[in-house]
N, C-alpha and C positions, 0 to 999 in steps of 0.2 A: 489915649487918642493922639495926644501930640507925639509921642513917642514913634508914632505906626506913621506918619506920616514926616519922620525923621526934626521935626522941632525939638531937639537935643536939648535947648538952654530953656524953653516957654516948660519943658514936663520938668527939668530940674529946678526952676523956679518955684510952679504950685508944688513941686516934695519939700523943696524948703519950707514955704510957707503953711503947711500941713501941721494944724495944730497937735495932731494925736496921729501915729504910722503905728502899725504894725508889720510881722514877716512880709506880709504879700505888700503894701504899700513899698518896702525897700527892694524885693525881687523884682517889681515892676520897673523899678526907674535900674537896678543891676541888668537886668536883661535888654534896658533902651539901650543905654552905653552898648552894650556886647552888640545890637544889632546895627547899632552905627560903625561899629570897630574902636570905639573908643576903650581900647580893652585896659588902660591903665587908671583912668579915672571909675571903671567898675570894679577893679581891685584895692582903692583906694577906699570907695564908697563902703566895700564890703568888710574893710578895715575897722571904718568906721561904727559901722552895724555892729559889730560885734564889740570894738569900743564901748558900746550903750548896753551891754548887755545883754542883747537879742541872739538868740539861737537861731541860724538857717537851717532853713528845711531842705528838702531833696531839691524844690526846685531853682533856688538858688546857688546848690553846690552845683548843680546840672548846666546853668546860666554861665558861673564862672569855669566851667571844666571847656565848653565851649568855647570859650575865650583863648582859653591856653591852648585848644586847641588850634584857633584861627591863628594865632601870633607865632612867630621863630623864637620871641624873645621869652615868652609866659613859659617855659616848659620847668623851668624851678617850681612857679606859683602849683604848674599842675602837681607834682610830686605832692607840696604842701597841704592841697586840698585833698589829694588821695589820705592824705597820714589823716586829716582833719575828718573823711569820710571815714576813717575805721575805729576814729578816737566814739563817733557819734552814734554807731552802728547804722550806718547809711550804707550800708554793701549790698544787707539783702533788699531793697530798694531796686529795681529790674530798671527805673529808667538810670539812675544814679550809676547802678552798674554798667549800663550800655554806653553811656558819653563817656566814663574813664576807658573802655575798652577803643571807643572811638580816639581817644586822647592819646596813647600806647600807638596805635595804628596808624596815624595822620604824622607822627614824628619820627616811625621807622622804628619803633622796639620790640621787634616782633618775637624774639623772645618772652617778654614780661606780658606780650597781648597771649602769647599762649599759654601761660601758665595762669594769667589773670581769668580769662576765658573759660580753663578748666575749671578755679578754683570758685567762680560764681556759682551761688547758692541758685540763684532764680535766673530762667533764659528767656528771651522769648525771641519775636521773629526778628527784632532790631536788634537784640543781641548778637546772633547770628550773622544776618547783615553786616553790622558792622565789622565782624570777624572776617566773613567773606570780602566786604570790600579792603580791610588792612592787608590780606593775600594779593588781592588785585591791584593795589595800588603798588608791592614790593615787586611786581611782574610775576607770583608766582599762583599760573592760572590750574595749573595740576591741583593746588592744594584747595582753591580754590571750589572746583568740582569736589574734591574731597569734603570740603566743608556742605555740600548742598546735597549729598548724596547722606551724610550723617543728620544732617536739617530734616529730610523728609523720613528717615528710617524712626527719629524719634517724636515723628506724627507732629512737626509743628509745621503749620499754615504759610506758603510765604506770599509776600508783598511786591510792589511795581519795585523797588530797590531788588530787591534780590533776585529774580528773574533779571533784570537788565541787567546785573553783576556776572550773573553763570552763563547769561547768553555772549555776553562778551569774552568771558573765558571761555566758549566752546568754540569763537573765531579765532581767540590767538592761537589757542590748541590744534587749530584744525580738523575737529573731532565732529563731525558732520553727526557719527548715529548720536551720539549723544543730544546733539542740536536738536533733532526731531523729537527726540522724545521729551527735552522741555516743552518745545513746540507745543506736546499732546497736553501735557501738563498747565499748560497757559490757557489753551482753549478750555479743558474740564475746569480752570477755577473762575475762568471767565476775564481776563485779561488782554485777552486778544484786540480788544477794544481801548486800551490801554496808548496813549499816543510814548510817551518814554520807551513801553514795552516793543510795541511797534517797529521804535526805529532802532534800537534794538539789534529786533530780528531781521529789518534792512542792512542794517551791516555785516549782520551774521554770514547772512546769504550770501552777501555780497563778497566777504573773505572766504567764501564757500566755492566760488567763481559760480553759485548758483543763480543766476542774474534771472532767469526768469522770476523763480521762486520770490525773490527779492523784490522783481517789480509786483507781483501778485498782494506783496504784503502792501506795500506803497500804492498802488492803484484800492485797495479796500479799505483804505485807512480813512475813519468820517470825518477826521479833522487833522489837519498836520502844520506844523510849527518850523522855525527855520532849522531845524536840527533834524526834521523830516527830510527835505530838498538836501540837505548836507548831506546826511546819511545815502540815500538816493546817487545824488553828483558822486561821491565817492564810491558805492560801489562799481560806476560806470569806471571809474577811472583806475580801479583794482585791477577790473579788466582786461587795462585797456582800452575801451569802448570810447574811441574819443569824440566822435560825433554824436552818439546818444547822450555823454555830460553833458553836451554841449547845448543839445535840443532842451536835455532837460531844465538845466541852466535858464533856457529862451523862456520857456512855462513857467521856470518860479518868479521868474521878475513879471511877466507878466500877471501873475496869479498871486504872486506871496505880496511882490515888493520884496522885502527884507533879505538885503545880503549884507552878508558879513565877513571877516575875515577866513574865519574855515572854508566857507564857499568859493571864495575863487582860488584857495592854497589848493584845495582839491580839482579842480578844474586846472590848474596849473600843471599839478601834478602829472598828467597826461599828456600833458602838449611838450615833454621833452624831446622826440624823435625829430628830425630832420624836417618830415613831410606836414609835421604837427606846428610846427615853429610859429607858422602866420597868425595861429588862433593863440598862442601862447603871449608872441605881441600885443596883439589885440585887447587881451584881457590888462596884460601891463598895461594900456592907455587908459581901462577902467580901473584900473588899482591909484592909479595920478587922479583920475579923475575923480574917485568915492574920495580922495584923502589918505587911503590907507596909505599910504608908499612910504609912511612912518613906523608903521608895525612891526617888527620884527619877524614875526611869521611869515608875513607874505613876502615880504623883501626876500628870508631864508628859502622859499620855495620857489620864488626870485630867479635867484641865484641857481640852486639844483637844476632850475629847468636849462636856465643859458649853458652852465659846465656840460650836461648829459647833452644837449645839443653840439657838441663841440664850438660853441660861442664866447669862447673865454674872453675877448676882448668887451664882450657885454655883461660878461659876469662880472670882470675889473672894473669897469667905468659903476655899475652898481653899486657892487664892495663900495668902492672910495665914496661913494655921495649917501651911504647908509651911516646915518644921525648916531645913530644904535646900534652896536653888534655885539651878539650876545655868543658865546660859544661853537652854539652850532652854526652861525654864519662863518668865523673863523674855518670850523671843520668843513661846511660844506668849499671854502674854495681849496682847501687842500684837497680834498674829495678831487674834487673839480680838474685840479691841476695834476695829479696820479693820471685820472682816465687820459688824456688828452697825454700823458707823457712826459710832460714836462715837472719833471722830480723835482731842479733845483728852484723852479717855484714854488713849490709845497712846501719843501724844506725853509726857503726863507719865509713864507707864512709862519712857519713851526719857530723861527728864529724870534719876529716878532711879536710871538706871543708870550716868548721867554721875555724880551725885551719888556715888553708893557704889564710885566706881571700879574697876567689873568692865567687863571687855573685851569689845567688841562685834563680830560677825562680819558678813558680808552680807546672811545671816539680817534679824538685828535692825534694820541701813539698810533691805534691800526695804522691813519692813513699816513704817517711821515715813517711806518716802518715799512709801508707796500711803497711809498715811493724812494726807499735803499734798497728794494729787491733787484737789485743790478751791481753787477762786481763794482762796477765804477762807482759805486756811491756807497762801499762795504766802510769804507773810514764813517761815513755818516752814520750809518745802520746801528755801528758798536757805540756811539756815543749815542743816540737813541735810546739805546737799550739801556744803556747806563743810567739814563733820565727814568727811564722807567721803574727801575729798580729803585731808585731817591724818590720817587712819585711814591710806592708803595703798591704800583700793579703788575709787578712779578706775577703776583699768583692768578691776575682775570684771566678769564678761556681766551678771551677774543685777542687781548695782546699777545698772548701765549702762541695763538694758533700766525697770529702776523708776523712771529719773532722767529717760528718755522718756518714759514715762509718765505721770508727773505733771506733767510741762511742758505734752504733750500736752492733758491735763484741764483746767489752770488757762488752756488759751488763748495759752501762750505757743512758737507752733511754731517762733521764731527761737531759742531756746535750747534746745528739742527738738533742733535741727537742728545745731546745734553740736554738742551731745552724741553724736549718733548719729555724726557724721562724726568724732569723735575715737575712739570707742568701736576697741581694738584688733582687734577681731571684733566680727562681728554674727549673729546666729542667726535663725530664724525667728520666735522670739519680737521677737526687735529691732522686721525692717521692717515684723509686722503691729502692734506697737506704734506706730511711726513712722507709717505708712499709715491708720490708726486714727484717730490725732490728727488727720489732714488732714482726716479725714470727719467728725472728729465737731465741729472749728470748722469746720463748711463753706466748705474750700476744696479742694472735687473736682478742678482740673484738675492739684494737687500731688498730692494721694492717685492720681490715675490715671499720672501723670507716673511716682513712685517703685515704683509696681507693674510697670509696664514697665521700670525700670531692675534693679529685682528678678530680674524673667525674665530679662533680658537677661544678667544678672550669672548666672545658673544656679542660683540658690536656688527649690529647690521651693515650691511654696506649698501652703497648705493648708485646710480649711473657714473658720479663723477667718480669713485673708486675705480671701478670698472673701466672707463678713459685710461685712468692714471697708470693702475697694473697694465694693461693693454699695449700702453706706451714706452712699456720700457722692454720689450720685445722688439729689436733692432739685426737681427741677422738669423738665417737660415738657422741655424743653431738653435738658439733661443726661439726659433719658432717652433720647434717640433719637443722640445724641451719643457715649454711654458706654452706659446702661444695658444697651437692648439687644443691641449687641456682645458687653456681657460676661456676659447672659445666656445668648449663643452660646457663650462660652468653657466656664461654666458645664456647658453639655449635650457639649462635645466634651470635655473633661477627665473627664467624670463625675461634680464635684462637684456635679448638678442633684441627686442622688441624697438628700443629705446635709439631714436634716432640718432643719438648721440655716440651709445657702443657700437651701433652699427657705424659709424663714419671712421671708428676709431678700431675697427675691426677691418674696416676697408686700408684705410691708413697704413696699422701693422702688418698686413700681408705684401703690401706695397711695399714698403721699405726692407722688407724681408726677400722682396725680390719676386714673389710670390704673385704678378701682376694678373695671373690665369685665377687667382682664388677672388682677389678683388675684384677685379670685375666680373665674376659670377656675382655676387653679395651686389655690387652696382645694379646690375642688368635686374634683379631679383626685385629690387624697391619699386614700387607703385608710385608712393610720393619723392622726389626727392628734392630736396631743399637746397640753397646755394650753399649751404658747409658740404655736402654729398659731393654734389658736383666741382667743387674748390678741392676736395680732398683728391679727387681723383685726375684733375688736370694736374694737380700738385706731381702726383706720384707719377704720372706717367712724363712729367719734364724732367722731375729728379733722375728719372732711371734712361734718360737718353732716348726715350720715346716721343719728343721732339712735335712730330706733325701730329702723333694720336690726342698729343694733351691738344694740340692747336685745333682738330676737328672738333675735340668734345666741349672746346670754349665756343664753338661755332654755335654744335647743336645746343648749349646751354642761351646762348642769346635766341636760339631761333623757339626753344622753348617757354621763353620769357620769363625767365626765371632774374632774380634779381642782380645784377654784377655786383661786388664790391669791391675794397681794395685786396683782399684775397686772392679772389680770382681772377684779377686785372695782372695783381704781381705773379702767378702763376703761368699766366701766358705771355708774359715777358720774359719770363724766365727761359720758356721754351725757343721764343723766338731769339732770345739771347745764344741758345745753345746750338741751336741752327742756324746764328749768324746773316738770320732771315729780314734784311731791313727795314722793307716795304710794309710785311704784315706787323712787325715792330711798332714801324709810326703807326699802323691803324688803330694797332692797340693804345698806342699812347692817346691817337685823337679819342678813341670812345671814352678813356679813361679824364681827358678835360672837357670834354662835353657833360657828363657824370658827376666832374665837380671833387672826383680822386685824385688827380693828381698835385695836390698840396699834401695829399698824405703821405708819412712818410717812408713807409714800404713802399708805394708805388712810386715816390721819387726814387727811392732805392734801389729797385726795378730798372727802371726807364734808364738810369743812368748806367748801368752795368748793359742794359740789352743794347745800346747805342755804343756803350764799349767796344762790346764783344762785335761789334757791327763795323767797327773801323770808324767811327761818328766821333772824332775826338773832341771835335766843336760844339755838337750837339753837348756831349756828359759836363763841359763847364759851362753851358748857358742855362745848365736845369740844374747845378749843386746849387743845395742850398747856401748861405754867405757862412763863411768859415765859423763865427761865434753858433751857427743853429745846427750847423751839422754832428748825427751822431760818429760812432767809430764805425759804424758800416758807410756809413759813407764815407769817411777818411777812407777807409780799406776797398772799396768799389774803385776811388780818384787813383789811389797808390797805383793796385793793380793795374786799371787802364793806362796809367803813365809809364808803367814797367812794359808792360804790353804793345804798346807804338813807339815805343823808343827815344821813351821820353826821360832816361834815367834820372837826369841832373833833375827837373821839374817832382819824381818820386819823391827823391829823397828832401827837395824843399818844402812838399806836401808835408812828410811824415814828421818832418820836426817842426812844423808851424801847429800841426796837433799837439803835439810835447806841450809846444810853448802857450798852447790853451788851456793845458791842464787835462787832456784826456790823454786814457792810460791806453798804450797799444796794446792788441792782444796777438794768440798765435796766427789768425789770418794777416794781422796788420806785417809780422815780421817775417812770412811768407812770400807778401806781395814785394816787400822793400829786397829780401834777398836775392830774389827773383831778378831784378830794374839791375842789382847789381850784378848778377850772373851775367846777364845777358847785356850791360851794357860794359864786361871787362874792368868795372870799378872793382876790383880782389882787395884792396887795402880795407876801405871802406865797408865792404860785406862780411871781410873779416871781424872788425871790429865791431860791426851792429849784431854780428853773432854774441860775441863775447859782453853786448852788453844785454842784449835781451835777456838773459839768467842772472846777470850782476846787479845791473839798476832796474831794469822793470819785472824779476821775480816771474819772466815768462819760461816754464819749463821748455826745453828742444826737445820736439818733435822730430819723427820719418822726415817728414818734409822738409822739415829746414836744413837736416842734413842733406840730404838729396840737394837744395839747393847751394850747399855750402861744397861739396863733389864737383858739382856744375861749373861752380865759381873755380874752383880751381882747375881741373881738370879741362875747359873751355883755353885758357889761360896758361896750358900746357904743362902746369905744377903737379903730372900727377905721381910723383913721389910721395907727395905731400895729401895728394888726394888720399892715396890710398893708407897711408898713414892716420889720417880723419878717419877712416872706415874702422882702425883697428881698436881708436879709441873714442868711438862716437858712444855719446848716453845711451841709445835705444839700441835694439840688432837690428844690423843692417835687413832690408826686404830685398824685394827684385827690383824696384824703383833705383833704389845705390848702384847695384852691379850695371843695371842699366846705361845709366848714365855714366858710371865709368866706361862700360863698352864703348858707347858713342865719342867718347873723347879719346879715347884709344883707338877708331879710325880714325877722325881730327888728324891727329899725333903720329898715326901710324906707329904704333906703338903693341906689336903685336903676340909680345912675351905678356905682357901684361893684360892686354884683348882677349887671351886665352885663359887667364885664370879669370877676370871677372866674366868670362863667358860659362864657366865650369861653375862658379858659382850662381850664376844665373839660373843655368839646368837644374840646378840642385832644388832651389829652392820652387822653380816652375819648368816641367821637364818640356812641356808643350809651349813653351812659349818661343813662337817663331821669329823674335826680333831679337833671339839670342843667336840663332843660327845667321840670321843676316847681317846682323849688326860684324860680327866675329869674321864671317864671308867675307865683308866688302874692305874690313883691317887686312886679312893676306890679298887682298885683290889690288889694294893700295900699294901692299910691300912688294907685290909682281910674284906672290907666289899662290901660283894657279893651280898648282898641285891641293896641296892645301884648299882653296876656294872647293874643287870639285868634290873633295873629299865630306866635308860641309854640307854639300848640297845632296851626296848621296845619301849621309848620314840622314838628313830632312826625309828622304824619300824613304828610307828604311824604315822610319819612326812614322810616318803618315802624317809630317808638319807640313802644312801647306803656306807659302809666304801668302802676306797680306800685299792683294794688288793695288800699286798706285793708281789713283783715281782723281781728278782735277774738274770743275763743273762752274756753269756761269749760270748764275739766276736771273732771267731777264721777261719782265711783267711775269704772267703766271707760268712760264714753262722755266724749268733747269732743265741745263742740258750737260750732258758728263761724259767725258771721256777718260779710257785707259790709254795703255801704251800704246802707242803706233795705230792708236783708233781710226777706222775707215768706218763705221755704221752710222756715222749721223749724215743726212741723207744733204748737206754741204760738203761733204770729204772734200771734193774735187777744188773748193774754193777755199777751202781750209789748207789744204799742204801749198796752192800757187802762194797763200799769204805767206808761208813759212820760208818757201823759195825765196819771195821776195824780200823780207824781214832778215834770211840769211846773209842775201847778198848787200844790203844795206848796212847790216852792221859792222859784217865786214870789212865795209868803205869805210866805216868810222874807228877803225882800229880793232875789233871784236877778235880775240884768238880763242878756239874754244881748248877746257881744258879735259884733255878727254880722260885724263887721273878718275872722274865721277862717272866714267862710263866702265860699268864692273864685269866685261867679257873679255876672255885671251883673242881678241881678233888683233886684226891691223888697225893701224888708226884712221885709214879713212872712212873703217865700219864703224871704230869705236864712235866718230862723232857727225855720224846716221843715227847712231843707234840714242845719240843724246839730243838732238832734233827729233826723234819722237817720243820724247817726255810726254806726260800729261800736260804738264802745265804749261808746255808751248805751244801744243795744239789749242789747248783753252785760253791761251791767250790770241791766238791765229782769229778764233771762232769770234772772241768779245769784238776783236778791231772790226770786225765785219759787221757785226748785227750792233753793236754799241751803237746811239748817236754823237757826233763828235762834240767836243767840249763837255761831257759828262763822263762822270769815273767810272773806269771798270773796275769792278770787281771780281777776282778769281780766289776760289776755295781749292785747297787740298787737304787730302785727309793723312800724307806722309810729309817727312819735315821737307824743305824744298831742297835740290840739291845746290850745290855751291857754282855751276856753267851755267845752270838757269837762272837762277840769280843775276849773275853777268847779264844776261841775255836783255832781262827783263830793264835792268838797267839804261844797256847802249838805246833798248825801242824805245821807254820814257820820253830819253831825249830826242830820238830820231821823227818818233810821230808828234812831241810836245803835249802828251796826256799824263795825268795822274793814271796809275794803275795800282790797286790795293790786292795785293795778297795776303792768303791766312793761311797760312799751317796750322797744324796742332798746338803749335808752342806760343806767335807771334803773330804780330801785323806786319809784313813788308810795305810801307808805302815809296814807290818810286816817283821820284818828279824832278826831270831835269837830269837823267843819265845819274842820279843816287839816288839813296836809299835810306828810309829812315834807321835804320839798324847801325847806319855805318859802316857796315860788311863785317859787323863780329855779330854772332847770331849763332 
């Protein structure tokens, strides 16, 4: 009696004072100890017992097997008593047997539980059970089902334990038919009534996402217990369903009272999303208020909820004031800080916990090797690994598949590839991880290669497989190669169905160029979700489709479909590449209205569209402060400062990133040779050529050649140019000959105009800016023989030139003009400007140079003929309709000629307006009779 109501010292007092004990008086007060936890003094007792003489029976060995059971430290004594169980013949004893099999099981030796398992003489349904739960409790619910499927074949009865054991391994399983047919099996034994069994099968359901089914069980339940209401809150919150946890939540305190920690970890659970936040708060001020805020679970669910909310500055302020942190709070803020992007605070999580030497699980490696999945953090990633491998989790899947991963991201598929092929198993997370990485450095014919060795091997695949191959389908080629096969596969498998491969089948036609097959597949969808619609504003900016992507952001708001930073930065993108300012800012206001633009794509965006916008003011009051900027942001500021003619400011951007510690990559040294091209710094660009391969291990690209040609050949070195070309890393393209063309008019330079014109045709026979470019070199050298020759050659071949075209965007209308344009229905007030603008600059010294006017006339046609540029009349048209004291802005779609330039210059100062020009190449901004370019351009 005193025992049961825990008086540990009043029941070992009357055993002392007990004139006369036998077995059961000693099992009695051995089983008090063990039920209080005293598990040292019942080994001591039992010591003693046997000291005297006394033989224990079953239920004494069974008292102390439990003991060893509950303690970390008894697992010797267990061994001891098993040898003492075989010395006494206490094996075929079925209760005797089921506490050692329980013993084996609760410590992890699940080897010795299976072969002790087998070797029992006598079973019954606790035998069993306890077998089953030793599975369950190792995570292995396969074997599980295994175990309950041989339980009933050998006709034995089962109990409230072993039903709540198989029903839980039919939710981790996912194996619904299964489910129902215990289900059937519960009602014929009569269990249904059962409250354990019960909740149970609330959960069951509830992992089932069968939530009616679930409430059905939970609404006929005659009595329920706070593991009911858990059971219950938690499958709302599997769901999803965050206002029905919540209601229900409302009932149980009204109805139960009793809450506890699982109860609001589950309610928590739920309230991570944005729009969920207030209720997630709110329960934090009941978690302060019950006391729990010392728990360790609820704090750790805490935490997951602020991280997945992007509220890391409330997940920090938590961390630091948690009493207690056990493992998974460490992991959850590495978690935490991956999602959110911020790597090198994960990694110093990962530092400190080396620091305070607590033991780290696989857990903790995934996420400090998902936050090195970035080249810039590839020195991290290798010593990660290293850790891993002194840790001893080389061989887990889950490292295994993050170690892919991040090799995959940082570009490195030879060490991907080792990984995977050492990996003791692989899962399907593995190959679509592996397959992944091949698409996403584009090299499709590995990604296609390992996809069929996949199949071939028998591994299912699955939607995100299907993304993955999908995506490594990048040009015409490869689309008729791969793509559309495996959009057949696609439709015969069923995964057409999958909103996913559909977005990612829109995607690869898109990118393939293919914009008439994507938007069938668009137009085709009934439902379409905001990745549909982001996919496809995406493709249609990328491909120069400009206003389509900007109407389909339109209809996607008037749809009400949801914005995010996707589709925010997608339509920045566009208005970026249409140089569109207006619809620019509107996008940027929807995007801080929204509460996106702290994100760091849409700063990203925003900054490069106000770029590309001539906004130089705007891109440094929205960069983020140097220490938070990534390297697309360094490379967005580089480029815009190369761009406005801002050289000296490029190059003090690009090495203030150096001196941060981020690594440039090939746009970074794109954008810098560029600033230097165009701003005549040749020493300089030389030099940052030769260092990009030397010190920062950046291979030379097309481009950087092209821009290293530019560099010189601008600068008049083109001996030297062309010398680069003979022994540049890559072969030269048309972009090279090009540009040597273009500087071979410059230079007038027309021996040499003629070979990289010959090479031009070669490699693109229709490209009509090889004919002109070559034209306007003899037109320069005053040989017009030559020029006509050129031009008939065009006319033979059916090259047509690309007309110049000049255009002002003013509120919602553009207006555009060609050469010698009369159609817009101002003409008349358009050429009096130009009269008049003539005669003014004139007066201020203006001689025009009619060398840019490329016809054999006289020179007082030749410079008529340069007074009807485009970009004079478009400049004619802004003075008039502009208001004064605001900037004009003028677009061209050809480079500007070098008398307009002049021109644009002497009006600046004549009218006292900013006036911004955009070619192709640059930003001209004029203020004050110059020019931001300096006149080298």
């Amino acid at each position: 009696m005193y025992s049961k109501f825990g008086k540990i010292e009043a029941a070992r007092y009357l055993f002392d004072k007990m004139p006369e004990r036998n077995v059961a008086s000693w099992n009695t007060m051995i089983s008090a100890y063990v039920r209080v936890e005293s598990y040292p003094e019942a080994v001591c007792l039992f010591f003693e017992m046997r000291d005297r003489g006394i033989e224990p029976n079953e239920f004494v060995i069974a008292s102390l097997l439990t003991a060893s059971s509950r303690s970390a430290d008894m697992v010797s004594e267990g061994f001891q008593i098993h040898s003492l169980v075989l010395k006494n013949g206490l094996l075929y004893d079925v209760f005797v047997g089921t506490t050692l099999l329980h013993f084996y099981g609760v410590h992890g030796f699940s080897s010795s539980v299976q072969r002790f398992f087998v070797e029992m003489p006598v079973r019954n349904v606790v035998s069993w059970t306890s077998m089953m739960v030793a599975y369950s409790d190792d995570g292995d619910s396969v074997e599980v089902v295994n175990m309950y499927q041989r339980m009933r074949c050998e006709g034995v009865s089962c109990n409230q334990n072993t039903f709540t054991t198989i029903i839980n391994s039919c939710g981790a399983i996912d194996d619904e038919c299964l489910g129902h047919q215990v289900l059937g099996t519960i009602i014929k034994s009569g269990f249904e009534a059962n409250v354990s069994v019960a909740n149970s099968l609330v959960s069951m359901f509830g992992n089932f996402n069968s939530i009616q089914e679930a409430c059905y069980v939970f609404d006929h339940m005659n009595e329920r217990d706070t593991i009911s209401w858990n059971s219950m809150i938690s499958a709302y919150a599997h769901n999803w369903l965050c206002e029905e946890s919540l209601r229900c939540f409302y009932l149980m305190r009204h109805v139960h009272h009793d809450v506890d920690s699982t109860t609001l970890s589950a309610l928590l659970s739920v309230c991570c999303s944005a729009d969920n936040l207030k209720w997630g708060t709110g329960i934090h001020g009941l978690v302060l208020k019950l006391g729990l805020d010392s728990n360790v679970c609820v704090c750790n669910t805490l935490l997951t909820m602020y991280c997945e909310a992007g509220r890391s500055k409330d997940a920090d302020k938590l961390f630091l004031g948690m009493q207690d942190k056990d493992l998974i709070s460490w992991n959850s803020m590495m978690a935490g800080y991956v999602q959110e992007g911020k790597c090198l605070d994960a990694l110093k999580v990962l530092v400190k916990l080396f620091h305070i030497g607590k033991s780290m699980n696989y857990v903790s490696f995934a996420s400090a090797l998902a936050a090195c999945s970035n080249p810039e953090f590839l020195a991290e990633g290798k010593i990660v690994h290293a850790r891993v491998l002194v840790a001893g989790l080389g061989d887990n899947l889950i490292v295994g598949n993050a170690l892919v991963t991040m090799y995959g991201k940082c570009g490195l598929m030879c060490e991907a590839k080792q990984v995977f092929q050492k990996m003791p198993e692989q899962d399907l997370v593995t190959w679509n991880a592996f397959i992944g990485g091949y698409a996403e450095n584009e090299e499709p014919d590995q990604a296609i290669k390992f996809f069929k060795l996949m199949r071939k091997g028998g591994e299912p695949s699955n939607y995100i497989t299907m993304v993955n191959v999908l995506g490594a389908c990048l040009s015409p080629t490869l689309l008729l190669k791969h793509g559309m096969p495996l959009h057949a596969h696609t439709v015969s498998t069923g995964f057409e169905s999958d909103e996913y491969v559909k977005n990612s089948l829109i995607t690869m036609y898109a990118k393939c160029g293919d914009l008439n097959s994507s938007n069938y597949i668009f137009d085709g969808l009934i439902d379409k979700n905001s990745v549909t619609w982001n996919v496809m504003v995406a493709a249609n900016a990328h491909h120069g489709h400009g206003e389509d992507a900007l109407k389909l952001f339109l209809e996607m708001q008037r749809a009400k479909v949801d914005l995010d930073q996707f589709s925010l930065s997608a339509a920045l993108a566009a208005s970026a590449n249409l140089a569109i300012l207006e619809e620019g800012q509107q996008i940027h206001s929807v995007a801080i209205k929204l509460g996106f633009d702290s994100y760091l794509y849409v700063t990203n965006a925003t900054m490069d569209m106000y770029g590309k916008c001539g906004e130089m003011i705007d891109v440094l009051q929205i960069i983020p402060e140097p220490k938070k900027r990534s390297r697309l942001s360094w490379n967005i500021v580089i480029s815009a400062f190369a761009r406005h003619g801002y050289f000296q400011e490029a190059k003090e951007a690009f090495h203030q990133m150096i001196k941060l510690g981020l690594k440039p990559d090939h746009v970074t040294f794109v954008s810098l040779l560029s600033a230097c091209s165009h701003g005549g710094l040749v020493d300089d660009g030389l030099e940052y050529f030769a260092s990009m391969t030397r010190e920062f291990r950046v291979p030379a690209g097309i481009e950087h050649c092209v821009c290293i040609i530019d560099l010189l050949g601008r600068s008049g070195r083109l001996c030297e140019a062309e010398a680069f070309i003979r022994e540049m890393p890559v072969p030269p393209n048309d972009f090279v000959w090009r540009s040597l063309l273009a500087s071979c008019r410059t230079h007038g330079n027309s021996e040499l105009g003629k070979k990289a014109a010959e090479h031009l045709l070669e490699s693109n026979p229709s490209d009509d800016s090889a004919y002109i470019l070559y034209s306007n070199v003899c037109a320069t050298s005053g040989r017009w023989e030559d020029v006509q020759n050129v031009r008939d050659e065009m006319r033979s071949n059916e090259i047509k030139k690309q007309q110049a075209c000049s255009w002002v965007k003013l509120k919602n209308r553009v207006s555009s003009f060609g050469m010698g344009d009369w159609s817009h229905p101002q003409a008349v007030q358009i050429y009096e400007k130009l009269g008049e603008l003539m005669r003014k600059i004139k007066e201020a010294g203006y001689v025009p140079d009619t060398s840019f006017a490329l016809q054999d006339t006289d020179e007082e046609q030749k410079e008529q003929n340069l007074w009807n540029h485009s970009e004079r009349i478009a400049l004619a048209y802004g003075l008039i309709n502009v208001p004064d004291g605001s900037t004009l802005r003028i677009f061209k779609n050809l480079r500007v000629c070098g008398d307009c330039h002049s021109v644009y210059k002497f009006v600046s100062g004549i009218v006292n307006r900013e006036i911004v020009l955009r070619d192709p190449y640059r930003f001209h901004r004029f203020c004050g009779g110059k020019c931001s370019c300096g006149d080298y351009w």
